[in-house]
N, C-alpha and C positions, 0 to 999 in steps of 0.2 A: 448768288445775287442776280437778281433778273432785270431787264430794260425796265427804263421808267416807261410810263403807258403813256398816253397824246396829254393826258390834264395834268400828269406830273411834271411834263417838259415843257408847256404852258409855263405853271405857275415859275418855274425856276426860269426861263425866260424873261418872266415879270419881273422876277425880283432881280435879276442882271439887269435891266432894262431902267429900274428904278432907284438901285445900287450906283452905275456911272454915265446913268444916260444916255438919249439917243444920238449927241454928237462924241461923246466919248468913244464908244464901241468901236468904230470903225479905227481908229488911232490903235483900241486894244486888239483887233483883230492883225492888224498891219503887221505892229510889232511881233505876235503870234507867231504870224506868216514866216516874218524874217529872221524870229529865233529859229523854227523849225527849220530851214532850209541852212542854216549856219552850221546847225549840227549834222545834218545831213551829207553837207560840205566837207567838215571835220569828219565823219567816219569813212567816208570815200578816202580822201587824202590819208587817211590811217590805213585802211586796208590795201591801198595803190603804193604804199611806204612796205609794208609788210610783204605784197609781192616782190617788191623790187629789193629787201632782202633775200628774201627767198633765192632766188633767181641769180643774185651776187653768190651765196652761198654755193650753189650750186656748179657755177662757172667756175668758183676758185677749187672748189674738190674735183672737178674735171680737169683744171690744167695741174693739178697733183698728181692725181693720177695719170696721166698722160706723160708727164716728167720723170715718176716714178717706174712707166714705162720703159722711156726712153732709155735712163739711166740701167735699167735692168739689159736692156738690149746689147748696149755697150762694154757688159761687161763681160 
């Protein structure tokens, strides 16, 4: 599927334009804005969750093994 060319993106302009009007738009543009950055928000916070497991994991198999050492030491 190829870009629409400069009179396809015209007419579909138009028919937004004519669909919710020129005081509408900016309201639907708004909301846009602030869906987008919401979800943006939420995938950050998901992957900053996901290190921060990670990272737990990691520290408690280190103090295993470290214990695991220990214990071997002593005996």
């Amino acid at each position: 599927m190829s870009m629409p060319s400069g009179m396809e993106l015209l007419m579909i302009v138009l028919v937004i334009l004519l669909m919710f009007g020129g005081k509408k738009i900016p309201e639907l543009a708004k909301g846009l804005g602030t869906g987008i950055r919401n979800f943006k928000k939420a995938i950050k916070d998901d992957e900053d969750e996901v290190v921060q497991n990670k990272s737990d994991e990691i520290e408690k198999k280190s103090e295993t093994t470290t214990t695991e050492k220990n214990e071997t030491k002593q005996v």
